[in-house]
PASE-829971 format. One record per residue (C-alpha): x, y negated, z negated; residue in one letter. Coordinates in nm, 2 decimals. Layout:
@u X	v Y	w Z	aa A;
...
//
This chain:
@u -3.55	v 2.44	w -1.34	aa X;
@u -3.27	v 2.29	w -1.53	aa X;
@u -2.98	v 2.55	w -1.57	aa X;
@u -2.87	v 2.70	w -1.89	aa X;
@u -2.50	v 2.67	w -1.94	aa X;
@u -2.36	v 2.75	w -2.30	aa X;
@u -2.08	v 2.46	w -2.40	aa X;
@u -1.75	v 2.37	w -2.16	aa X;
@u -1.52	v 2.44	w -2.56	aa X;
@u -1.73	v 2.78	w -2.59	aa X;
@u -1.65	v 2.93	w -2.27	aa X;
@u -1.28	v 2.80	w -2.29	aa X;
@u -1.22	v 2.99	w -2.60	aa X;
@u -1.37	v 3.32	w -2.48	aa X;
@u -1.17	v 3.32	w -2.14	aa X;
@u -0.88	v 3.23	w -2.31	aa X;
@u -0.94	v 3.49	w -2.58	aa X;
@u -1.02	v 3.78	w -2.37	aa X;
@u -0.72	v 3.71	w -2.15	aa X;
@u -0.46	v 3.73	w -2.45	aa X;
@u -0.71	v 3.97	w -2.65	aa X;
@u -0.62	v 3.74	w -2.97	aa X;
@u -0.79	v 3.46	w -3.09	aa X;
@u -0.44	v 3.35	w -3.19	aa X;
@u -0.29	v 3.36	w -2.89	aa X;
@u -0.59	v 3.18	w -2.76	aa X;
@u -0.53	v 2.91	w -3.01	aa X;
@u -0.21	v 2.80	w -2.95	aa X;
@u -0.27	v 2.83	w -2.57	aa X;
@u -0.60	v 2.57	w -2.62	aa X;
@u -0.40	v 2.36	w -2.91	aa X;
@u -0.70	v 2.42	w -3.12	aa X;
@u -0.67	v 2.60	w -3.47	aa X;
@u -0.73	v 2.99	w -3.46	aa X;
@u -0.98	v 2.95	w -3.66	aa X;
@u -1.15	v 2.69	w -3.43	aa X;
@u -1.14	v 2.97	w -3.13	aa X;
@u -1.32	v 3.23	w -3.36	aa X;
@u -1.57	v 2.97	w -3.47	aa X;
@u -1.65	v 2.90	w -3.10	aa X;
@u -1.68	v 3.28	w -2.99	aa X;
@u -1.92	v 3.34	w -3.26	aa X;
@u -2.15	v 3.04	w -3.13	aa X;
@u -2.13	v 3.14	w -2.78	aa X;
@u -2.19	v 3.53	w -2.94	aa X;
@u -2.52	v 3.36	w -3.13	aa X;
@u -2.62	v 3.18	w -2.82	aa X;
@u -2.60	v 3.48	w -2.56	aa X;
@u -2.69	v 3.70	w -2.83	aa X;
@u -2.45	v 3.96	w -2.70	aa X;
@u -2.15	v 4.07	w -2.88	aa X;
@u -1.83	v 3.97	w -2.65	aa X;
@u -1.56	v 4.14	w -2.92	aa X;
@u -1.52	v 4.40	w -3.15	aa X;
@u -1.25	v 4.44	w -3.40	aa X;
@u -1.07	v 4.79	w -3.38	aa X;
@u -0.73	v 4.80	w -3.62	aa X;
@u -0.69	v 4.47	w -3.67	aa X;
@u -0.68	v 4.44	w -3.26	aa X;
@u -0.96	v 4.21	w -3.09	aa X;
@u -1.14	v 4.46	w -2.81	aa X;
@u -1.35	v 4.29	w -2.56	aa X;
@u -1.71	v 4.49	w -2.52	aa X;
@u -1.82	v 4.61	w -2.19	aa X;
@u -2.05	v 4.30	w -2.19	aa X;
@u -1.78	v 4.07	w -2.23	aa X;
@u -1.60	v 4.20	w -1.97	aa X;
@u -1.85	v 4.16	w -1.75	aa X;
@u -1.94	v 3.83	w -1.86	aa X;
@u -1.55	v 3.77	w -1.85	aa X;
@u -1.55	v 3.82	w -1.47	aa X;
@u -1.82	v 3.56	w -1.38	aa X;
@u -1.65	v 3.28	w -1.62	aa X;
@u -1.33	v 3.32	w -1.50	aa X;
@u -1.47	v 3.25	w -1.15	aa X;
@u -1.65	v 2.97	w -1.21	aa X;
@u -1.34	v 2.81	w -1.40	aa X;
@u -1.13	v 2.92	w -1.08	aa X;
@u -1.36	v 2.76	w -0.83	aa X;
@u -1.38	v 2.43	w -1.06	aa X;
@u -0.98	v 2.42	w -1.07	aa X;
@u -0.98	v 2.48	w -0.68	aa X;
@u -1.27	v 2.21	w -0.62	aa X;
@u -1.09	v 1.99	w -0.88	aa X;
@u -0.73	v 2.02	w -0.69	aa X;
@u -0.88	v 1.99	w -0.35	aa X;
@u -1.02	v 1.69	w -0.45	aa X;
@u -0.76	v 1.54	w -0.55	aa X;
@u -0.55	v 1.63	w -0.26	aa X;
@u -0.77	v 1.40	w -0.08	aa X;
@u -0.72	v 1.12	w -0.30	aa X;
@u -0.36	v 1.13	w -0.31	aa X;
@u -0.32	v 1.26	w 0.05	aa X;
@u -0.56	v 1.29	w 0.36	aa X;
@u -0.61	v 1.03	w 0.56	aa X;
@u -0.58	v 0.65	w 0.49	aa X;
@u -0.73	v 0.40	w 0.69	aa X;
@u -0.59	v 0.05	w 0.67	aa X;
@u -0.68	v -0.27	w 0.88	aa X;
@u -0.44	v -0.54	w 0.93	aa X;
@u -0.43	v -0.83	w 1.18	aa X;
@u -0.28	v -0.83	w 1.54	aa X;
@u 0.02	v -1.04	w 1.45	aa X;
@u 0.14	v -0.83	w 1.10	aa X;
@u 0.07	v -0.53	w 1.28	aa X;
@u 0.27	v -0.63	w 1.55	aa X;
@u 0.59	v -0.80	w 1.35	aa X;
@u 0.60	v -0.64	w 1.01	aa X;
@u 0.42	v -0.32	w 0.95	aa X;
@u 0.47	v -0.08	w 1.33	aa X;
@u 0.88	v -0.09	w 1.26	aa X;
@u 0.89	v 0.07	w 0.94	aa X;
@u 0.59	v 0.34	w 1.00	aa X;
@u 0.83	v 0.59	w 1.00	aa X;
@u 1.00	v 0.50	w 0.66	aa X;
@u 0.65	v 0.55	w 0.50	aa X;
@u 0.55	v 0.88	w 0.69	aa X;
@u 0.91	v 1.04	w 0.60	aa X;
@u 0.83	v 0.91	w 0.19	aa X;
@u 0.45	v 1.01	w 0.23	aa X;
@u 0.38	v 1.32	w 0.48	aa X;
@u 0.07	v 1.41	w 0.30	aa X;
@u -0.04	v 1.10	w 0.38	aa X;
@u -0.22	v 1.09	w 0.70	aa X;
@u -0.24	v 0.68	w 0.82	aa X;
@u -0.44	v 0.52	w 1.05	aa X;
@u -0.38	v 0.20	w 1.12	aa X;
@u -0.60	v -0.04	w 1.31	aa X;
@u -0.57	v -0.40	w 1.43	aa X;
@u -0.82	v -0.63	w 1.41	aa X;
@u -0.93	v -1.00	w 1.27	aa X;
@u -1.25	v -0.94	w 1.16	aa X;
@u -1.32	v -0.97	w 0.79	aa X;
@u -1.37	v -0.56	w 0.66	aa X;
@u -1.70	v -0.48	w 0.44	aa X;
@u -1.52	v -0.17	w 0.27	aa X;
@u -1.88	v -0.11	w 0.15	aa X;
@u -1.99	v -0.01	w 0.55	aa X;
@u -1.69	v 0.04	w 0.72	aa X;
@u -1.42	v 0.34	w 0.65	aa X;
@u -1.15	v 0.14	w 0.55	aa X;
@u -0.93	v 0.19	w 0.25	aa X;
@u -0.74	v -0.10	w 0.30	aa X;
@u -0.67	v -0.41	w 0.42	aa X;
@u -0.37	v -0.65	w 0.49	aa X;
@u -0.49	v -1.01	w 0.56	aa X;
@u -0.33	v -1.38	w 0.53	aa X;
@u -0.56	v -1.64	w 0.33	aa X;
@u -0.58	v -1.83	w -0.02	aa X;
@u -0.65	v -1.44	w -0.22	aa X;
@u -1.02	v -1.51	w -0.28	aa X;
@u -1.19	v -1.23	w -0.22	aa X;
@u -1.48	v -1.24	w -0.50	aa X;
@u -1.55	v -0.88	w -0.59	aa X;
@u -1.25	v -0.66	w -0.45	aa X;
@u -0.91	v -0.56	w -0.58	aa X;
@u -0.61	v -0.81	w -0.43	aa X;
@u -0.28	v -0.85	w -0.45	aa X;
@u -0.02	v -1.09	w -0.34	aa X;
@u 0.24	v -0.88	w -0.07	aa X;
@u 0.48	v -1.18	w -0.03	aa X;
@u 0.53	v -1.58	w -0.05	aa X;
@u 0.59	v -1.75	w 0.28	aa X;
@u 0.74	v -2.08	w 0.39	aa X;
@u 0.70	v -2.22	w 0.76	aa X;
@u 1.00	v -2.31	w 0.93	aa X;
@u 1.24	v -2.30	w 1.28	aa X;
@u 1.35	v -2.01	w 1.44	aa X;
@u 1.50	v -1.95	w 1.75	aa X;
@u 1.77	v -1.70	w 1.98	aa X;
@u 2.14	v -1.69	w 1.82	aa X;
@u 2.19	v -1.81	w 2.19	aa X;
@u 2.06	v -2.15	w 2.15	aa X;
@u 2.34	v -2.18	w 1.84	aa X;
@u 2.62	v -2.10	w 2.10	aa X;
@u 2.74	v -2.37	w 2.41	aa X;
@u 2.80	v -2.73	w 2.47	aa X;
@u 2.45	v -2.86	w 2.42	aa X;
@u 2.37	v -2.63	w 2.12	aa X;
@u 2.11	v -2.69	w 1.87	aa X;
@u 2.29	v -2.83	w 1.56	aa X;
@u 2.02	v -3.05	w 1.38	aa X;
@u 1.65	v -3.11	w 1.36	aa X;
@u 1.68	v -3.36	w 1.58	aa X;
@u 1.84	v -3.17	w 1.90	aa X;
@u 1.49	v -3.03	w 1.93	aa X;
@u 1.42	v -3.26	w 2.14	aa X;
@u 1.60	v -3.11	w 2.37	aa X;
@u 1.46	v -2.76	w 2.38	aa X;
@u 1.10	v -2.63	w 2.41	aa X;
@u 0.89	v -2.56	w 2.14	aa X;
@u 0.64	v -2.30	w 2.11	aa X;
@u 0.31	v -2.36	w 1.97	aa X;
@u 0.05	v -2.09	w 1.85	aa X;
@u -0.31	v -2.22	w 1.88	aa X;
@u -0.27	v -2.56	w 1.89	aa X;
@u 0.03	v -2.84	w 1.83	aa X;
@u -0.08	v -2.92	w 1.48	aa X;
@u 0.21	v -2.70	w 1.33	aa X;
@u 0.45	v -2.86	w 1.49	aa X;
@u 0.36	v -3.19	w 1.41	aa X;
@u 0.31	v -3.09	w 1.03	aa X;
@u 0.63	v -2.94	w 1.00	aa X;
@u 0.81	v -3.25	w 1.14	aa X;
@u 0.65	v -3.51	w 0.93	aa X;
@u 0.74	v -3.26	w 0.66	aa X;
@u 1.12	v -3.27	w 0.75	aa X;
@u 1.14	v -3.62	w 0.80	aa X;
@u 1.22	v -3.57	w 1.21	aa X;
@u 1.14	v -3.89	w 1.45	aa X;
@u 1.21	v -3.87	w 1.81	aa X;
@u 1.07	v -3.54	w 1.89	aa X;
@u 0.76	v -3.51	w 2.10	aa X;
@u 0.57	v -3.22	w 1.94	aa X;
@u 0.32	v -3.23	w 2.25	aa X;
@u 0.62	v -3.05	w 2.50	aa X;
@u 0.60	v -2.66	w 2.50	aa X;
@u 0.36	v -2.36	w 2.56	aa X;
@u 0.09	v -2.28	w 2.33	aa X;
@u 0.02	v -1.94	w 2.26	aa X;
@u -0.28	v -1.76	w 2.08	aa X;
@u -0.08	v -1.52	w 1.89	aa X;
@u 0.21	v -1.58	w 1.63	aa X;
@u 0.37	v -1.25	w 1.74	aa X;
@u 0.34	v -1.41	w 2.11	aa X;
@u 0.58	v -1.72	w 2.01	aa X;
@u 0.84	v -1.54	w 1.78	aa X;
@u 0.89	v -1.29	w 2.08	aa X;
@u 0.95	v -1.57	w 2.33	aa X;
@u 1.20	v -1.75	w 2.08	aa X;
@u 1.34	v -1.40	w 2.02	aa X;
@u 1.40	v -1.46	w 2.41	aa X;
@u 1.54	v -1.77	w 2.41	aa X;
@u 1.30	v -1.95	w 2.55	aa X;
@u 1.28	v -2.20	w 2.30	aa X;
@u 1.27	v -2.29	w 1.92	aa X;
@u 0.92	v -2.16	w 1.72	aa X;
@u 0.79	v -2.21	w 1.41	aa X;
@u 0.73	v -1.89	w 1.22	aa X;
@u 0.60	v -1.77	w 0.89	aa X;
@u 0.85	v -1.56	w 0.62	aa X;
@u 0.69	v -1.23	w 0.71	aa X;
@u 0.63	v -1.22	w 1.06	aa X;
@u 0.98	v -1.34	w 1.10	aa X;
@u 1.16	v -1.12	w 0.87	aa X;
@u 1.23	v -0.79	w 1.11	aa X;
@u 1.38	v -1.06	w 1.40	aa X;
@u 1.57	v -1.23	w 1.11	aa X;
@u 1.70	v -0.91	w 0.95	aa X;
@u 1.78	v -0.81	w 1.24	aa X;
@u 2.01	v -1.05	w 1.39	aa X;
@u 1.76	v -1.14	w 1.70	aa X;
@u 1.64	v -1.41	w 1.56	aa X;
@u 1.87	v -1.71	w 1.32	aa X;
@u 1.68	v -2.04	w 1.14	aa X;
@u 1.89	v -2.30	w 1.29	aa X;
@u 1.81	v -2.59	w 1.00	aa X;
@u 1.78	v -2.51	w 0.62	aa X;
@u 1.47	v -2.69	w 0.63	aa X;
@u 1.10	v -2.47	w 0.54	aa X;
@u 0.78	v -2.62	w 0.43	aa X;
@u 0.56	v -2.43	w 0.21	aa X;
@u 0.25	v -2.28	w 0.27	aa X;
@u -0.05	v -2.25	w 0.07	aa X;
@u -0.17	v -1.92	w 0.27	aa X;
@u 0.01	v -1.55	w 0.20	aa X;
@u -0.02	v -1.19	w 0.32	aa X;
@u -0.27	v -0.94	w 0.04	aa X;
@u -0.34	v -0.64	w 0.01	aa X;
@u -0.73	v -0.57	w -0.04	aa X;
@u -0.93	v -0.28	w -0.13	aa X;
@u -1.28	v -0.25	w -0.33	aa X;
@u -1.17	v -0.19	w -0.69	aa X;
@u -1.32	v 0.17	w -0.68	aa X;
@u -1.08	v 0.30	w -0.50	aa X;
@u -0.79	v 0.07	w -0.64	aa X;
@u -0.61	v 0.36	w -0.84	aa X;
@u -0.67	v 0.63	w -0.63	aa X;
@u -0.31	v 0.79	w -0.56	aa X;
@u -0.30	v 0.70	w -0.19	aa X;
@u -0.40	v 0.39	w -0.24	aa X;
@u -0.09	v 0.34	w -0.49	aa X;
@u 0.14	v 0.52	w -0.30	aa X;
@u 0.05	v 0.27	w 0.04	aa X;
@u 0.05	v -0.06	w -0.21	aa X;
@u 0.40	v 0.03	w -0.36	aa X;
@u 0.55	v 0.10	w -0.07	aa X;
@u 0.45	v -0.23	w 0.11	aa X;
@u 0.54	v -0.47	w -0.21	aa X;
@u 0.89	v -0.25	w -0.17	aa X;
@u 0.97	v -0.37	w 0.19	aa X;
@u 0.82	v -0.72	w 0.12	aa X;
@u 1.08	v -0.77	w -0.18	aa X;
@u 1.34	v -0.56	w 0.00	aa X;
@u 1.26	v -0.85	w 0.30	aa X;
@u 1.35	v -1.09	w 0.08	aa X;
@u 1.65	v -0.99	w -0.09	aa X;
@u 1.84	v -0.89	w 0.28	aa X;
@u 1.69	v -1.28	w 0.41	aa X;
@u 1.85	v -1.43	w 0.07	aa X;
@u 2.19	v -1.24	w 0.14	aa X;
@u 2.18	v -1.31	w 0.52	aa X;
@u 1.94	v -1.65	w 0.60	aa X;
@u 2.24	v -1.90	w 0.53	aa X;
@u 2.48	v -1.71	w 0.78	aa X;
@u 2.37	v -1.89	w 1.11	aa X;
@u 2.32	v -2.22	w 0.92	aa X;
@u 2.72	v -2.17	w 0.78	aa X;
@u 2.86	v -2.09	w 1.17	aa X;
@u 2.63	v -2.35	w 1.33	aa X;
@u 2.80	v -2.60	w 1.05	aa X;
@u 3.17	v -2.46	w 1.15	aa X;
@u 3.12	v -2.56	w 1.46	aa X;
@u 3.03	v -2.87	w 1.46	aa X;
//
């Protein structure tokens, strides 16, 4: 049986009426005329028929049944503002699941946790490392952070940074007799591979660099794997603008050679477009396009520091 529920405007104006006992009052509070608030009382009067007000000395007097009809509106308006603010509580707060890969977990996004819990401590994250590609539509996932070309046909994306490919390698390896000075002293030190020696062997015919077998050196399976070995010393890798950034920043890692080759592939941020605007969803987005361009502004004041002392020295 379908239920009978007089109009959302009706109701409105009678709470807000009985409360101030003035249709004036009401009025201004609902920034409706007060003749709009006496037009609706009379239809929800007509449509009960009940009368909810009497008029004693110019003073509006609710009637015994609009008291009691009083008490069951105003419940069901409190329980709709509770239901409406608990839900969105949960949009803007509650828990937010996010998948990223191995590697960007690893290098980017586990050091600066704490900088988003401390702006965002409604925000419950979860966080979960993995390479396989997310169906939002069966999984619980909110989010995503993966590197690719942005296609992703039906889902919200957005660019987090631009990357270029190029050296790095231990402030240690700039320092001593037989330091690495230019791109061709490479051949001297190890190089670190992740997968396979293809990057290595791109990135030199990119620079222009003969006499440097790019078959020598370890290969690893995991960029995060070859950045922390170079952050070791233990030879020169190549390594993409966001993985790199914390090391860089940081003073644990230096790019030896103003040399970087550009890359067609980037980090985004995905999510199914339903959920695009919900608050947490913003507040997680913002807050990782702010430490990608914040990345980028401390690597433009400090990437040419090494380059300048390695130059000094020479």
């Amino acid at each position: 049986m379908p239920r009978r529920l007089p109009p959302l405007n009706a109701l409105k104006a009678f709470e807000a009426a009985a409360r101030h006992e003035s249709f004036t009052r009401a009025a201004e509070e609902l920034c409706v005329t007060q003749g709009a608030v006496s037009h609706q009382v009379k239809a929800l009067e007509t449509e009960l028929g009940l009368k909810l007000f009497n008029r004693e000395r110019q003073r509006l007097v609710i009637t015994e049944a609009g008291r009691a009809y009083l008490v069951v509106v105003r419940d069901a308006f409190d329980r709709i503002g509770d239901g409406t603010e608990r839900l969105l509580q949960r949009q803007s707060g509650g828990a937010l699941t996010v998948s990223t890969s191995p590697n960007f977990a690893a290098k980017w996004l586990v050091h600066r946790l704490g900088r988003f819990a401390e702006a965002h401590p409604e925000i419950d994250l979860r966080v979960g490392a993995s390479m396989h590609h997310v169906d939002f539509a069966r999984e619980d996932i909110d989010l995503a952070i993966r590197h690719g070309d942005g296609a992703a046909a039906g889902l919200h994306v957005t660019r987090l940074c631009t990357e270029e490919l190029f050296p790095v390698c231990s402030p240690k390896l700039l320092a001593g007799r037989n330091r690495l000075r230019a791109p061709a002293d490479l051949a001297r030190f190890p190089l670190l591979h992740v997968s396979d020696r293809q990057g290595w062997r791109q990135w030199l015919d990119f620079a222009a660099v003969t006499g440097v077998d790019p078959s020598r050196g370890p290969i690893l399976n995991q960029a995060s794997m070859a950045i922390d070995a170079a952050v070791d010393g233990q030879g020169v890798a190549l390594a993409r603008t966001a993985l790199a950034a914390w090391d860089l920043i940081g003073g644990r890692l230096v790019r030896p050679f103003d040399l970087a080759m550009p890359v067609s592939y980037a980090y985004w941020i995905v999510c199914s477009k339903a959920v695009a605007k919900l608050p947490k969803i913003v507040a997680f987005s913002e807050w990782l396009l702010a430490e990608a361009a914040e990345d980028r502004r401390q690597l433009d004041r400090s990437i040419s520091k090494p380059r300048h002392a390695a130059r000094a020295r020479r």
